[in-house]
N, C-alpha and C positions, 0 to 999 in steps of 0.2 A: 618596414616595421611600423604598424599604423600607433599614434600616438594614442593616452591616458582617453584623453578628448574623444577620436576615433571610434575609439570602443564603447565608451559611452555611450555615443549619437548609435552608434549601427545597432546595440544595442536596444535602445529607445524605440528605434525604426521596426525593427525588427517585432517585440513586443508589439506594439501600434499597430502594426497592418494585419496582422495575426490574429489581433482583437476586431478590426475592421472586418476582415473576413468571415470571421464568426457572427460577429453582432449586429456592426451595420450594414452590411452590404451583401448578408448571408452567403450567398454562394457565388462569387466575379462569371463561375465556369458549372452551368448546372450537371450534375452527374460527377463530377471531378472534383476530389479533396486536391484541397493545393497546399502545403507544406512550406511554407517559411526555412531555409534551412540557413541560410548563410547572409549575411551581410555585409558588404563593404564601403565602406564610404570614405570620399575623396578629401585630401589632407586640406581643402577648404571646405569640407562641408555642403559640397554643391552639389555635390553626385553621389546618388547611392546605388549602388549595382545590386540587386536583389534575387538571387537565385535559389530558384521554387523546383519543389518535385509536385507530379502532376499521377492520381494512383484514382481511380485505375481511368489510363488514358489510350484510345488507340492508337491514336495517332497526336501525336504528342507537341511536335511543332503547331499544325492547329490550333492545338489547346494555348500554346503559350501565344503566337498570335493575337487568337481572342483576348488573351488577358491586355497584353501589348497596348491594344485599342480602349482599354479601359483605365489606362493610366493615370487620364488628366481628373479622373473620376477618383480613383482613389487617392491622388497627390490631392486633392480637395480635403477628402475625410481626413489624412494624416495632417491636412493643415490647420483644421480646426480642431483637432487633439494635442500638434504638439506646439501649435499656434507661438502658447507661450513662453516657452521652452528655447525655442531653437529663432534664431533671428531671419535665418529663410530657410524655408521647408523643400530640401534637396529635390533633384530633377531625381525621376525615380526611370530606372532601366530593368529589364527583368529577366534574366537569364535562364535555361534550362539547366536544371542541376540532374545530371544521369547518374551521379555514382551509386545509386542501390541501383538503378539494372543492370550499371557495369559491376556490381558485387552479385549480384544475384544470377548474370552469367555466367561471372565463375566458377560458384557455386554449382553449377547445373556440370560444365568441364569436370569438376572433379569428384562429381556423382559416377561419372563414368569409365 
């Protein structure tokens, strides 16, 4: 159960790089919206696990890859957003989130 603290910072994070993606750094993945969906972060605050949907993608590890490589780039931008905030700006990891294609296959299942 993540603490008061927890929720706040992922939170935070989460907001921040959502605004990053939009504003500063327009597109991490040209052709590919990326989706902020979930947020975790570590009960010190050092690690945040961030799990993105990736629409419309072919191949979809690819996609998340490229982002992968682009990390130390966006832990910069979220550093000097949440600079003041947060006393060190979490190691950023980035997960592939599937659950809308694993929903939207089931949906397809039970069309038929």
């Amino acid at each position: 159960m993540d603490s008061l603290r927890q929720s706040k910072v992922a939170r935070l994070i989460q907001k921040e790089i959502g605004d990053i993606f939009i504003k500063e750094y327009r597109s991490p993945l040209p052709g590919i919206m990326v989706s902020i969906t979930q947020v975790r972060v570590s009960p010190d605050l050092g690690v945040a696990k961030i799990y993105v949907s990736l629409f419309p993608a072919n191949d979809k590890k690819e996609a998340l890859t490229d982002l992968k490589k682009k990390t130390t780039e966006i832990r910069g931008f979220l550093g000097q957003r949440v600079g003041k905030q947060l006393r060190i700006v979490p190691e950023l990891i980035f997960y592939l989130d599937d659950s809308f294609d694993y929903a939207e296959k089931i949906d397809q299942l039970l069309k038929k």
